[in-house]
Backbone and ligand atoms as CSV (ligand in chain L), in Angstrom:
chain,resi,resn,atom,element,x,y,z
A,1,UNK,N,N,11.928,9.302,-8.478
A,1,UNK,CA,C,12.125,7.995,-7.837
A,1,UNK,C,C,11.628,6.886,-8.754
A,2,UNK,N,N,12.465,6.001,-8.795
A,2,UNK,CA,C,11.831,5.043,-9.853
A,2,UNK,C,C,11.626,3.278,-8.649
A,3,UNK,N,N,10.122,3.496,-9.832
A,3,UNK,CA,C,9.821,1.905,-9.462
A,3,UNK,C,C,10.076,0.682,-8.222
A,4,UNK,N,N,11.357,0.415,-8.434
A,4,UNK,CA,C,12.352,0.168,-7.945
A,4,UNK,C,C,12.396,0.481,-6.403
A,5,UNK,N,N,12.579,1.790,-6.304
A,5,UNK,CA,C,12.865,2.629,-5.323
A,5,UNK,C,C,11.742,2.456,-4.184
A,6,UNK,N,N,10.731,3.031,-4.666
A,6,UNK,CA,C,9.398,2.919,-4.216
A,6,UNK,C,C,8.925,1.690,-3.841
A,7,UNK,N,N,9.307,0.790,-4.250
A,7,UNK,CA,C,9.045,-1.139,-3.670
A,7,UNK,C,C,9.852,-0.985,-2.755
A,8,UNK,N,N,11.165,-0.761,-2.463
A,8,UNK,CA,C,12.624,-0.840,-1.356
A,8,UNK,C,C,11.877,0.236,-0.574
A,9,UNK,N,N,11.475,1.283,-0.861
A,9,UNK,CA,C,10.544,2.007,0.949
A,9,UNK,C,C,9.371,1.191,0.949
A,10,UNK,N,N,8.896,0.307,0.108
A,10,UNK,CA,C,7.691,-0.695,0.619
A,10,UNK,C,C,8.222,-1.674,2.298
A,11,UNK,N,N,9.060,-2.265,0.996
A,11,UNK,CA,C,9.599,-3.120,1.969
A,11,UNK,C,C,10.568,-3.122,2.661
A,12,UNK,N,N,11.213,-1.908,2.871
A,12,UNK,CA,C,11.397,-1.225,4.399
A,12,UNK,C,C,10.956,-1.128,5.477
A,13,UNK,N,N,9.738,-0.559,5.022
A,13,UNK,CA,C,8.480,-0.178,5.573
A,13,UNK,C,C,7.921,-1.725,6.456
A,14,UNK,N,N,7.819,-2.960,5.395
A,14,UNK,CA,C,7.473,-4.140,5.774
A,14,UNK,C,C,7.939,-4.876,7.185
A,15,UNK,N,N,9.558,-4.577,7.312
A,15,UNK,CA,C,10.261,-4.700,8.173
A,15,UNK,C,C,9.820,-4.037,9.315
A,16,UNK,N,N,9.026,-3.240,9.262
A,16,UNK,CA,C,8.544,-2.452,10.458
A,16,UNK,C,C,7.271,-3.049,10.891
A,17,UNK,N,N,6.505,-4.094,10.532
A,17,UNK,CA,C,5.001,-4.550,10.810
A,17,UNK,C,C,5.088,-4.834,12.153
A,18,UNK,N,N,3.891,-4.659,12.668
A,18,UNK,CA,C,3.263,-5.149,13.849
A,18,UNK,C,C,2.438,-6.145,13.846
A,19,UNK,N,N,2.678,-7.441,13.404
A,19,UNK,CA,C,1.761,-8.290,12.828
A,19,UNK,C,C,1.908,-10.050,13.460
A,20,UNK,N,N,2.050,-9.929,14.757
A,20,UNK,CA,C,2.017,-11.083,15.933
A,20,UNK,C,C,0.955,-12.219,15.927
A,21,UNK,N,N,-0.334,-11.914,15.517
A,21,UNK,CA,C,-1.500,-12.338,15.476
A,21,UNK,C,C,-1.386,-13.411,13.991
A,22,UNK,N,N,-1.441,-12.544,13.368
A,22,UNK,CA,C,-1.637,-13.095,11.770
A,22,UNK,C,C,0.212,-13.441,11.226
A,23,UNK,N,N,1.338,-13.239,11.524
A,23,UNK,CA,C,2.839,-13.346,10.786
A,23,UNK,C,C,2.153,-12.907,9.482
A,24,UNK,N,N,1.455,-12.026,8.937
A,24,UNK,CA,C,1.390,-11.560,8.061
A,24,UNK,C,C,2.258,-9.752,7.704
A,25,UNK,N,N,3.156,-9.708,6.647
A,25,UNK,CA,C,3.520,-8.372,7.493
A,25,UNK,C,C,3.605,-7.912,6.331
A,26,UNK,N,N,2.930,-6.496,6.105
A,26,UNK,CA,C,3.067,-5.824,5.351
A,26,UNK,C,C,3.434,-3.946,5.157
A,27,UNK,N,N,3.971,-3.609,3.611
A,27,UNK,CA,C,4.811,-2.367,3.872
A,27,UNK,C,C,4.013,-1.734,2.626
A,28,UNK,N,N,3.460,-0.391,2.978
A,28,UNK,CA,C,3.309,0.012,1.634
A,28,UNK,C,C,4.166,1.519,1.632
A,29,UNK,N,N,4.415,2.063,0.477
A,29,UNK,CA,C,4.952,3.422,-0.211
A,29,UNK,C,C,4.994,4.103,-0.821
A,30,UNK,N,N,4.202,5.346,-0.685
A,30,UNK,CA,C,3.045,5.808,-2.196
A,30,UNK,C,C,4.113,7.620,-2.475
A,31,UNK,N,N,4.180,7.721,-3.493
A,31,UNK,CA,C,4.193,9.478,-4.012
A,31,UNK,C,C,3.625,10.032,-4.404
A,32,UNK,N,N,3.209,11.197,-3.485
A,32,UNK,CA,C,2.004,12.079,-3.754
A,32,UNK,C,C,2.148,12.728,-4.605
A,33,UNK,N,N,1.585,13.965,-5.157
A,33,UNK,CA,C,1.291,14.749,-5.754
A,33,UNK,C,C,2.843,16.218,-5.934
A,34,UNK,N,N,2.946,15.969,-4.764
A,34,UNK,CA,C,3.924,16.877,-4.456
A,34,UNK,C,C,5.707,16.096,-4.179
A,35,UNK,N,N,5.553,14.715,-4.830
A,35,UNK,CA,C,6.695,14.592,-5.014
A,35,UNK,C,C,7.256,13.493,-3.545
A,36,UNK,N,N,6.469,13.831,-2.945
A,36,UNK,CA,C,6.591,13.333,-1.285
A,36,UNK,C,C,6.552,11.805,-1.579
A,37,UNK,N,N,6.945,11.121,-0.623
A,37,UNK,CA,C,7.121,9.480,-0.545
A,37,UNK,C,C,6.471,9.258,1.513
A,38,UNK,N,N,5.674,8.716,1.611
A,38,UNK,CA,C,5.009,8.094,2.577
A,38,UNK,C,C,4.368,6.772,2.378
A,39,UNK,N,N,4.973,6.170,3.832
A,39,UNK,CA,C,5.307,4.350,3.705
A,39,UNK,C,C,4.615,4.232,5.303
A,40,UNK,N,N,3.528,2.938,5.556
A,40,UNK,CA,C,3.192,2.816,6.386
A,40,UNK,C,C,3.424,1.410,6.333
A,41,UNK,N,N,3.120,0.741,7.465
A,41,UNK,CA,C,3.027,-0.759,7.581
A,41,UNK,C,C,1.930,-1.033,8.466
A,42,UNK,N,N,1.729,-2.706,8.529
A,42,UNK,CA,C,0.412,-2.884,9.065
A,42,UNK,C,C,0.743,-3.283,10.665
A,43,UNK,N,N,-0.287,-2.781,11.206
A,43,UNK,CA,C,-0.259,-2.848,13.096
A,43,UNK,C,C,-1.615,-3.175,13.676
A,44,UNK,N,N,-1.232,-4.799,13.923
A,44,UNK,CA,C,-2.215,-5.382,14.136
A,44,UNK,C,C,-2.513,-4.857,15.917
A,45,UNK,N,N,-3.843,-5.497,16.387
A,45,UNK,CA,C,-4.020,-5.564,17.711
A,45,UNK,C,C,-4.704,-6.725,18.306
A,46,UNK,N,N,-4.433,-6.818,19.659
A,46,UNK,CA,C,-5.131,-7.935,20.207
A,46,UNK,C,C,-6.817,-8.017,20.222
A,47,UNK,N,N,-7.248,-7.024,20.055
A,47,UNK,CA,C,-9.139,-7.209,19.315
A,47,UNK,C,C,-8.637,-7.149,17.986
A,48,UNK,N,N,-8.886,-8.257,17.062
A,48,UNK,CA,C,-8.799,-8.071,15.849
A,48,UNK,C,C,-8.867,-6.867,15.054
A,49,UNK,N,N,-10.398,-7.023,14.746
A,49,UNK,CA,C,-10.573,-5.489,13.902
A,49,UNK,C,C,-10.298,-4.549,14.124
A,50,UNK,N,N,-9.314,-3.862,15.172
A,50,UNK,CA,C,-8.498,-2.881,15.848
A,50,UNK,C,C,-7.526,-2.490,14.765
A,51,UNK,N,N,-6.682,-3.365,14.197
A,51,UNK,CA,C,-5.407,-3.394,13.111
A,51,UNK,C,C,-5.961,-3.008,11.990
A,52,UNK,N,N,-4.565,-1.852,11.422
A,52,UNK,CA,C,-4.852,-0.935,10.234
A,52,UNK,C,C,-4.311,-1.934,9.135
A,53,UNK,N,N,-4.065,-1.840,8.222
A,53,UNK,CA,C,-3.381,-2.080,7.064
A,53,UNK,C,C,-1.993,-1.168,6.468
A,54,UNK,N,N,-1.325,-1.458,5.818
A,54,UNK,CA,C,-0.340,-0.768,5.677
A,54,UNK,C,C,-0.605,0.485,5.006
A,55,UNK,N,N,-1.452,0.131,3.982
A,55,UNK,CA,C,-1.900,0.972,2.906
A,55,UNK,C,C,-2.534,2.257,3.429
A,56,UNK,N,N,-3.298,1.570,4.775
A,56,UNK,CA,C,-3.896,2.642,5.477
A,56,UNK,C,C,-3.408,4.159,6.669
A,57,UNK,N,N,-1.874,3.248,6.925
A,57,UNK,CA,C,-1.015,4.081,7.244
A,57,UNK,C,C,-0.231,5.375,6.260
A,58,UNK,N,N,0.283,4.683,5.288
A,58,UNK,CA,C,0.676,5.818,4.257
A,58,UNK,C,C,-0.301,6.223,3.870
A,59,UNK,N,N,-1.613,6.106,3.652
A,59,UNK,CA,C,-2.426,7.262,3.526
A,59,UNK,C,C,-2.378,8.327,4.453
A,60,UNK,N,N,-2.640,7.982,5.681
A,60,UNK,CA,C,-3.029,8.710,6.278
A,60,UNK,C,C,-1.375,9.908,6.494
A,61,UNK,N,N,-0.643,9.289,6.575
A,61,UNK,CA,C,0.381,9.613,6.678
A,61,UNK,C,C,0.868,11.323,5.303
A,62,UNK,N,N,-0.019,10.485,4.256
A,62,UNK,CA,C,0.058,11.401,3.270
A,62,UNK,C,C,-0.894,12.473,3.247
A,63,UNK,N,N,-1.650,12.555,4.190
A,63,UNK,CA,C,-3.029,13.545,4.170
A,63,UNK,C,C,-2.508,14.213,5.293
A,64,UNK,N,N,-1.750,13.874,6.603
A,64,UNK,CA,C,-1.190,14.525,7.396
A,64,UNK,C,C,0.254,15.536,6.817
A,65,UNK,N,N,0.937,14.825,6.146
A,65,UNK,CA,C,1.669,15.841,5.386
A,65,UNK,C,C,1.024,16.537,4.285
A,66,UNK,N,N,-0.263,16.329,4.297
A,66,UNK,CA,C,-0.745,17.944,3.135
A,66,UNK,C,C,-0.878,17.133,1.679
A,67,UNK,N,N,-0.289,15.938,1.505
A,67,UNK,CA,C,-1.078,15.352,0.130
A,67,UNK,C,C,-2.220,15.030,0.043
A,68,UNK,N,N,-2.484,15.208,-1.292
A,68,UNK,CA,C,-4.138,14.608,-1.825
A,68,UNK,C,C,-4.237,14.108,-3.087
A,69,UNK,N,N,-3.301,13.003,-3.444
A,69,UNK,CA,C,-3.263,12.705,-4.454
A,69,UNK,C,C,-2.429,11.634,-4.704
A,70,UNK,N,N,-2.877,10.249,-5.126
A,70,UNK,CA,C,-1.430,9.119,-5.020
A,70,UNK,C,C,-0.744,8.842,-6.278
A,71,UNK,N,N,0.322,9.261,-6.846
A,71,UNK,CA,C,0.623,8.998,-8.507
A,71,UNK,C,C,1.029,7.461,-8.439
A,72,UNK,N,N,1.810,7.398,-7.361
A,72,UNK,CA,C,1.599,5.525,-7.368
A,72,UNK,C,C,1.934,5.324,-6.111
A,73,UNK,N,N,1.600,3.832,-5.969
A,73,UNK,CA,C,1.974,3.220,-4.531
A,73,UNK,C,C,2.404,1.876,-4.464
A,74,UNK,N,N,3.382,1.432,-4.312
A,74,UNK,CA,C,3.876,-0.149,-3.861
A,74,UNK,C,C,3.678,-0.611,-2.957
A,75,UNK,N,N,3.033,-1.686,-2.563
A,75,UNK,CA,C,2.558,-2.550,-2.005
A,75,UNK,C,C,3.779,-3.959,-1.633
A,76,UNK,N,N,4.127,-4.328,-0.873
A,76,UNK,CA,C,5.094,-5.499,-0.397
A,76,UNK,C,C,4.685,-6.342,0.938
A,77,UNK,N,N,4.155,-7.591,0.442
A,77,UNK,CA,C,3.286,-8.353,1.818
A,77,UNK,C,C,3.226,-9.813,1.531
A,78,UNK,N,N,3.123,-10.173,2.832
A,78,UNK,CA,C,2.837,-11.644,2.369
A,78,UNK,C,C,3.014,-12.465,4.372
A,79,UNK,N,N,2.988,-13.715,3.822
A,79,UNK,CA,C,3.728,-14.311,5.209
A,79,UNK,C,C,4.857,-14.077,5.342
A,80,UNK,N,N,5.596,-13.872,6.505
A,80,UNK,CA,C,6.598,-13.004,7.186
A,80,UNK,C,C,8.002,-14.027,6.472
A,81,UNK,N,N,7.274,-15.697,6.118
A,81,UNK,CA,C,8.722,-16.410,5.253
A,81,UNK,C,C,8.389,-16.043,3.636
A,82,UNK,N,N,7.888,-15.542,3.201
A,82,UNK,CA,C,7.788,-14.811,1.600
A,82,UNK,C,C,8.349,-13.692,1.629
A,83,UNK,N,N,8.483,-13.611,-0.069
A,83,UNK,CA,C,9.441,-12.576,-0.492
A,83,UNK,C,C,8.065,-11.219,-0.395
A,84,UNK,N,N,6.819,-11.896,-1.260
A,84,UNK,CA,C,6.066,-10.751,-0.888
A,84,UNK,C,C,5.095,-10.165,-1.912
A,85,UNK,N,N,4.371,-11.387,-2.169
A,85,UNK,CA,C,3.460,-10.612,-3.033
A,85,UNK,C,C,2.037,-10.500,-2.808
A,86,UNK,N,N,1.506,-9.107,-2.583
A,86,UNK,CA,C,0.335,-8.829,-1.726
A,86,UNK,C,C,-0.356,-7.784,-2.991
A,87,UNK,N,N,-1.500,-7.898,-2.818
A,87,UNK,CA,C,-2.230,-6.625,-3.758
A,87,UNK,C,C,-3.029,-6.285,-2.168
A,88,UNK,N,N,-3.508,-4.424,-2.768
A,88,UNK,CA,C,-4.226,-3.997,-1.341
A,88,UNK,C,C,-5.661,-4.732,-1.682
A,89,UNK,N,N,-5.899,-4.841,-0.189
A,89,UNK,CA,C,-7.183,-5.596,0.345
A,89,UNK,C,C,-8.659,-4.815,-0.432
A,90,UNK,N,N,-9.061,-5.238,-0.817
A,90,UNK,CA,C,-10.877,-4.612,-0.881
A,90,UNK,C,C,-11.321,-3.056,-0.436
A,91,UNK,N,N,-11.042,-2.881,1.010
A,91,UNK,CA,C,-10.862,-1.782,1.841
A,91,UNK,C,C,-10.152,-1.330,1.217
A,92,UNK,N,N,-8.822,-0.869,1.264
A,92,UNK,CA,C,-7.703,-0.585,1.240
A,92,UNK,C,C,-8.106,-0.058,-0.534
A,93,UNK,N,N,-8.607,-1.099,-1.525
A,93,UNK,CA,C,-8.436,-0.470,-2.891
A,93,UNK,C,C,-9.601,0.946,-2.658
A,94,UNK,N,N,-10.754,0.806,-1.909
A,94,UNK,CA,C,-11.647,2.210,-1.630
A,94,UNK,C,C,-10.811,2.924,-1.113
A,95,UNK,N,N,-9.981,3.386,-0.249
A,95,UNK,CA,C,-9.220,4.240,0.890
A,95,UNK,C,C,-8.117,4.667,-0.553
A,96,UNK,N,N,-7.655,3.860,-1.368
A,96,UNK,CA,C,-6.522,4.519,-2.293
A,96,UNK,C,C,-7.757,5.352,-3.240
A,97,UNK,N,N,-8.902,4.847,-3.680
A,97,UNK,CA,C,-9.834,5.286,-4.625
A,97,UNK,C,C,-10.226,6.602,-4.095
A,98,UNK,N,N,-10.212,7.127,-3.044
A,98,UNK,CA,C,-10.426,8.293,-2.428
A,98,UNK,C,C,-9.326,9.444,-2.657
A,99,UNK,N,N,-8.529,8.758,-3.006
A,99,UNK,CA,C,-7.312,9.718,-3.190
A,99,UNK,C,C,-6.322,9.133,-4.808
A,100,UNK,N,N,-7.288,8.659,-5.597
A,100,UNK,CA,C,-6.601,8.228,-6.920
A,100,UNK,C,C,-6.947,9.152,-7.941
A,101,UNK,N,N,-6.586,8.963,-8.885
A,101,UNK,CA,C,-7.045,9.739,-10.521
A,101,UNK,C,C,-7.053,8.644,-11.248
A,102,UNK,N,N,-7.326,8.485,-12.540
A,102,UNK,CA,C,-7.226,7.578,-13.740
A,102,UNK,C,C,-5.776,7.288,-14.117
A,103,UNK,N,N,-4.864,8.236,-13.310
A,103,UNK,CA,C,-3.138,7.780,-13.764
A,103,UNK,C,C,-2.735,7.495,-12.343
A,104,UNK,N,N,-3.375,7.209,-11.369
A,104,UNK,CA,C,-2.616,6.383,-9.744
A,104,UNK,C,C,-2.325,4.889,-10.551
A,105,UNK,N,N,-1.121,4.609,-10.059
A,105,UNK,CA,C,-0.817,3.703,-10.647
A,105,UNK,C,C,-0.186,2.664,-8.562
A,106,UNK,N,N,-0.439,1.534,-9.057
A,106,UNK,CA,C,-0.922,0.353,-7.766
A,106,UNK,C,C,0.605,-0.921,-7.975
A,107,UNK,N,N,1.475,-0.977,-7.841
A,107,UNK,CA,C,2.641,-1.284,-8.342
A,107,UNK,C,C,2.852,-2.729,-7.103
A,108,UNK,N,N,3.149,-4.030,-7.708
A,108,UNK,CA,C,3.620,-4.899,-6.902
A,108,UNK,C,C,4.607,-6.122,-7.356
A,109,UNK,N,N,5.484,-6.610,-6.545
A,109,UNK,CA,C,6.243,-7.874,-7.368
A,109,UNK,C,C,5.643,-8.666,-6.804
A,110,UNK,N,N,5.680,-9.889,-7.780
A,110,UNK,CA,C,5.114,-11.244,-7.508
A,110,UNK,C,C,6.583,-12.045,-6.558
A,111,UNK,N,N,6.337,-13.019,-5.901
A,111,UNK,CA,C,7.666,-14.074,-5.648
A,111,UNK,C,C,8.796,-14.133,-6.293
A,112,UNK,N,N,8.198,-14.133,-7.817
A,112,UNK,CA,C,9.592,-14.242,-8.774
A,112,UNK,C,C,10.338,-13.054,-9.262
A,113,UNK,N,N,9.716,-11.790,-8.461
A,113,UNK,CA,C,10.514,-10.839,-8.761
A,113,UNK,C,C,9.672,-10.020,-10.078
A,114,UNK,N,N,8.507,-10.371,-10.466
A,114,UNK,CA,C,7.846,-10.063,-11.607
A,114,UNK,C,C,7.052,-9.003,-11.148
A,115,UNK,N,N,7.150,-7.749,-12.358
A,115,UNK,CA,C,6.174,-6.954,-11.642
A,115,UNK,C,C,4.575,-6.782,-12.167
A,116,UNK,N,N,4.056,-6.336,-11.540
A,116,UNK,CA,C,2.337,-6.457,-11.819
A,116,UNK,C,C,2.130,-4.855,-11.216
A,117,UNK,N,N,1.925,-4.058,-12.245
A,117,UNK,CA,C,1.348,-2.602,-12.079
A,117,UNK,C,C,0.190,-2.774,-12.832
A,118,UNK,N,N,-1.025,-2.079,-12.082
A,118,UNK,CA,C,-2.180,-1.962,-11.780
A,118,UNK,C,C,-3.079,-0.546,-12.154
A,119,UNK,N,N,-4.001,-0.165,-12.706
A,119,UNK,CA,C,-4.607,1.507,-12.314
A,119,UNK,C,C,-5.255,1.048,-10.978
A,120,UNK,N,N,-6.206,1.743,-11.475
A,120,UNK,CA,C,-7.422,1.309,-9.803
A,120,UNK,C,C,-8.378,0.928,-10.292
A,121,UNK,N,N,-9.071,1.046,-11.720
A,121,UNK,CA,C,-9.822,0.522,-12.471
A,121,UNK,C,C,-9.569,-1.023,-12.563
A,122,UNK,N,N,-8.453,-1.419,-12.491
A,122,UNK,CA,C,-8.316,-2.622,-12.801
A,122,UNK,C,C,-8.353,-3.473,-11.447
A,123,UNK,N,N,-8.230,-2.267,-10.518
A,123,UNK,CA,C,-8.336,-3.193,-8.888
A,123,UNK,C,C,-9.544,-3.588,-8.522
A,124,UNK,N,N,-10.525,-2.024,-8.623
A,124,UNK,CA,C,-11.983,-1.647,-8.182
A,124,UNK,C,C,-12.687,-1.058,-9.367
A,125,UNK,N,N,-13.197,-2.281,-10.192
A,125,UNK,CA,C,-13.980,-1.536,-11.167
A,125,UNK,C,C,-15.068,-1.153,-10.763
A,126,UNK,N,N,-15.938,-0.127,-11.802
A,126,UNK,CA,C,-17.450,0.800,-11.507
A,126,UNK,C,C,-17.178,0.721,-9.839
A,127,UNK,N,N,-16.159,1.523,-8.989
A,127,UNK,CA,C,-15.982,1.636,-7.630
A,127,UNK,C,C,-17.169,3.089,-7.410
A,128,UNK,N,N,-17.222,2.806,-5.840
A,128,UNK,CA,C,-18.613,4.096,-5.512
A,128,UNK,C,C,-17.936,5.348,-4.799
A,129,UNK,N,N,-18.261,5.737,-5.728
A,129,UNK,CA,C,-18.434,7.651,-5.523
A,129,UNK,C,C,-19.717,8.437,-4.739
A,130,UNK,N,N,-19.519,9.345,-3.965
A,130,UNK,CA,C,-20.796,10.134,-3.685
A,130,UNK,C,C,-21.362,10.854,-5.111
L,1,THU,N1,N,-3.017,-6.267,5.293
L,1,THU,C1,C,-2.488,-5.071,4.877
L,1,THU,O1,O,-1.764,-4.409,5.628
L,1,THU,N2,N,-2.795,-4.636,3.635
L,1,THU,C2,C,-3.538,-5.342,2.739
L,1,THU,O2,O,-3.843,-4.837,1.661
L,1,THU,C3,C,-3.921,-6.728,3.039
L,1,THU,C4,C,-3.893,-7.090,4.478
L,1,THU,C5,C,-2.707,-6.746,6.641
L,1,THU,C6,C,-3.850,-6.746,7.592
L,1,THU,C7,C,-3.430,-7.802,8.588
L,1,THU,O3,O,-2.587,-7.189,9.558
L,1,THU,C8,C,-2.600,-8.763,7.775
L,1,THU,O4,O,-2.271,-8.089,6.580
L,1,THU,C9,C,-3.309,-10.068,7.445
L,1,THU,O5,O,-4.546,-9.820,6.884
């Protein structure tokens, strides 16, 4: 699957938000280890801190199908009138760091269609390990 591909199940995925509170809506779409493609979006709730993140869906999504490992993941977000350029949240870069290597690669377009690929080093540097 190329690049490309993997942004279009982002923002597929995006189209699917639950995001009433904030019009913020976001899609992410990662390939595991095994080749697999899992895309979550974000689902907010009426108690705030209730709502996942997108990022946090295709994880989980990918640990329920048996992956443990993200070779990359696209990210597609923004306000619901943008095209969509979001990097994962703080959280969200720990939750991918749990399941990254030194070659997970963090993939996003800017507005203009420009892309900005990422390691995780460059998201979450000296990030914490047990
Ligand atoms: N959000 C994500 O889904 N992923 C991120 O990396 C950044 C933030 C969501 C959370 C909330 O529903 C909305 O975007 C605004 O913060």
């Amino acid at each position: 699957m190329t690049d490309d591909e993997l942004l279009d199940a982002a923002r597929m995925a995006r189209a699917m938000a639950y995001c009433p509170y904030s019009n913020f809506s976001v899609g992410a779409a990662l390939i595991d280890e095994n080749g697999q493609v899992h895309r979550g979006c974000n689902v907010e709730n009426a108690a705030y801190p209730q709502g996942s993140c997108a990022e946090t869906g295709a994880i989980a999504a990918m640990v329920t199908a048996g992956g443990q490992r993200i070779v990359t993941i696209a990210v597609a977000g923004g306000s619901t009138d943008r095209t969509g350029f979001c990097t994962p949240c703080g959280g969200c870069r720990q939750r991918i760091s749990e399941f990254a290597d030194e070659n997970t690669r963090i993939i996003v377009k800017d507005d203009d269609e420009t892309w900005h690929k990422y390691s995780l080093a460059d998201l979450l540097p000296s990030s914490f390990h047990l």
